[in-house]
C-alpha positions as CSV (number, residue, x, y, z in Angstrom):
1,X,35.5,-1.9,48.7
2,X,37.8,0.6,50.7
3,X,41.5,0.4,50.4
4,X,43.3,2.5,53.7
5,X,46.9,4.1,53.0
6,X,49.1,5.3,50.9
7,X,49.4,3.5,47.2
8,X,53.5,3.2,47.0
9,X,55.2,4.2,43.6
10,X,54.7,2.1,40.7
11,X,58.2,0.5,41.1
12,X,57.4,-1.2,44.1
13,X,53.6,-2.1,43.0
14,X,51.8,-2.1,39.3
15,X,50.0,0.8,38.9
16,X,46.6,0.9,39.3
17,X,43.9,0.8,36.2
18,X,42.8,3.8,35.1
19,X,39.2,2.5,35.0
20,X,38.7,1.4,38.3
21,X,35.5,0.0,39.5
22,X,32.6,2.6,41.0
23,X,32.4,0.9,44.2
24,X,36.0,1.2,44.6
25,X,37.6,3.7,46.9
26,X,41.3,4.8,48.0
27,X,41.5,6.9,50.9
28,X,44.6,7.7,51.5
29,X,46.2,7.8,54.8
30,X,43.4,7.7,57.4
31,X,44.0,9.6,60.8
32,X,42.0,7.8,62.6
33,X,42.3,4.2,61.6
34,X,39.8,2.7,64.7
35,X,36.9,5.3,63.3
36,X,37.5,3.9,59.6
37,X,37.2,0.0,60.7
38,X,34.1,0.7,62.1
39,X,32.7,1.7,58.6
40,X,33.3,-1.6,57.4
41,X,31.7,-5.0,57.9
42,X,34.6,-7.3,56.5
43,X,38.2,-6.7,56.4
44,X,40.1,-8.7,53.5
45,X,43.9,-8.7,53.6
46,X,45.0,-10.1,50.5
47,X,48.9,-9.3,51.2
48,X,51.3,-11.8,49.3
49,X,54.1,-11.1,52.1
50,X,53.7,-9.8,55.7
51,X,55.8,-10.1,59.2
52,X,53.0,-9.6,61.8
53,X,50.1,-7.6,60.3
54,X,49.3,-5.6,63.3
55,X,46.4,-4.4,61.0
56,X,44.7,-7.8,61.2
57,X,44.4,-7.4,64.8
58,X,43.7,-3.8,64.8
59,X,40.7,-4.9,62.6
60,X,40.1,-8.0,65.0
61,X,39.7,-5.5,67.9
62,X,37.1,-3.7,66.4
63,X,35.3,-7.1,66.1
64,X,35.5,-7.6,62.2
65,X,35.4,-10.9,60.3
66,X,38.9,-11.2,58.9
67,X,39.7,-12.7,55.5
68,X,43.8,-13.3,54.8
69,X,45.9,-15.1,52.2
70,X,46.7,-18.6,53.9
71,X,50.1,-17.5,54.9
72,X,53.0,-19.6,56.7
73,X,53.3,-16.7,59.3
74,X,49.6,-16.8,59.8
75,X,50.1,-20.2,61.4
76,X,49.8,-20.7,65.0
77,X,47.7,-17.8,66.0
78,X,45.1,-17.1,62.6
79,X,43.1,-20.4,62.5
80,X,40.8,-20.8,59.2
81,X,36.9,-21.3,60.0
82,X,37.9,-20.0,63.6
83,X,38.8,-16.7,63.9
84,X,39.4,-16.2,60.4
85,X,39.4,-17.1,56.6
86,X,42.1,-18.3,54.7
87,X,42.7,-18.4,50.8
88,X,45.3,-18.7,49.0
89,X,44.0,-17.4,45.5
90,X,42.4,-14.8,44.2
91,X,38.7,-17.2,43.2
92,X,39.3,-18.1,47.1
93,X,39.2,-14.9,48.2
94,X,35.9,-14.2,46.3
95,X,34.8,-17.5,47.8
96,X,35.4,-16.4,51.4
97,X,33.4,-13.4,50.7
98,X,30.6,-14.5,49.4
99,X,30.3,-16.5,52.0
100,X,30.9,-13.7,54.3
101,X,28.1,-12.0,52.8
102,X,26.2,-14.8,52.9
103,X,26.4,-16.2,56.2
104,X,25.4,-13.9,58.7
105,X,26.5,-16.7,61.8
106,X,29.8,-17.1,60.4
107,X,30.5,-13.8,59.7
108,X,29.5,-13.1,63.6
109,X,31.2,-16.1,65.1
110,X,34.5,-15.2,63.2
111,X,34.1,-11.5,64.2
112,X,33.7,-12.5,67.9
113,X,36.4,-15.2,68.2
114,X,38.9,-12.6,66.0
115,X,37.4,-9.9,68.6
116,X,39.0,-12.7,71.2
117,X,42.1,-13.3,69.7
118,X,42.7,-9.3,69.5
119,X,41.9,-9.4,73.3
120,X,45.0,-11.8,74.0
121,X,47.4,-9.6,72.1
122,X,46.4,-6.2,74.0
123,X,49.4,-4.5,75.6
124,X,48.5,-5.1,78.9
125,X,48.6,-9.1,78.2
126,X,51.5,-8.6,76.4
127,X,53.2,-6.8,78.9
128,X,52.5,-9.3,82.0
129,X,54.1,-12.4,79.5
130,X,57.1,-10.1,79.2
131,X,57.4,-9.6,82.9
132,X,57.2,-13.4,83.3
133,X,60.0,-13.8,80.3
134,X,61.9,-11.0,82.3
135,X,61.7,-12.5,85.5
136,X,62.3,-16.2,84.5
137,X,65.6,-14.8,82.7
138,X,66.8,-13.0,85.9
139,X,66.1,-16.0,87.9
140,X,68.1,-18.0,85.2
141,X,71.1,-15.2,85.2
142,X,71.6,-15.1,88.9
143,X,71.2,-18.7,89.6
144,X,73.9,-19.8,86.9
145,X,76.5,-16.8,87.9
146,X,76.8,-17.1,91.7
């Protein structure tokens, strides 16, 4: 297990164990984030709390099954058994992962539909639907003031 970033100060998060397991590892901050995802073959995001998680698609670009806490912010664009899996405990975390490790077809389907759903965020999509927002408001602005 690989944990990327910076552990905050104990006042925002319990410190960590001083025995901590061998197969454990805390990097730090990682320059280049794209060359550290490909070291991995599953990305687990247990966060409690999140607004986006651009790292979930960062990892979803690189083509990585994705495991997440089943989250009400998640909805709508994370589906569980799709492009993802979803737990909302600890034990169901451990669940998804061993059957992560265990299923190599799941683990592929769910990296290639997450590699998808990174593909429909990408700037350049992102960019055309804001044009389209952009243009449909300037429609909307000049039609209702003249």
């Amino acid at each position: 297990f690989v944990w990327f970033g910076k552990i905050y100060s104990s006042l925002l998060v319990k410190a960590l164990p001083k025995l901590l397991p061998s197969n454990l590892k805390f990097t730090g901050y990682v320059e280049n984030i794209r060359a550290a995802f490909n070291a991995l073959d599953i990305f687990i995001f247990p966060s409690h709390e999140e607004n986006q998680g651009m790292v979930i698609l960062e990892a979803a670009a690189i083509g990585l099954p994705v495991i997440v806490r089943d989250l009400p912010v998640y909805q709508g664009w994370l589906v569980d058994g799709e492009n993802c899996l979803k737990a909302k405990t600890e034990s169901e975390l451990a669940v998804c992962l061993s059957r992560l490790i265990s299923d190599q077809s799941l683990r592929q389907r769910l990296a290639q539909n997450a590699k998808q759903l990174a593909a429909t965020e990408s700037l350049p999509i992102l960019a055309k639907r804001l044009r389209i927002i952009y243009n449909n408001l300037t429609t909307f602005i000049t039609d209702e003031y003249r």
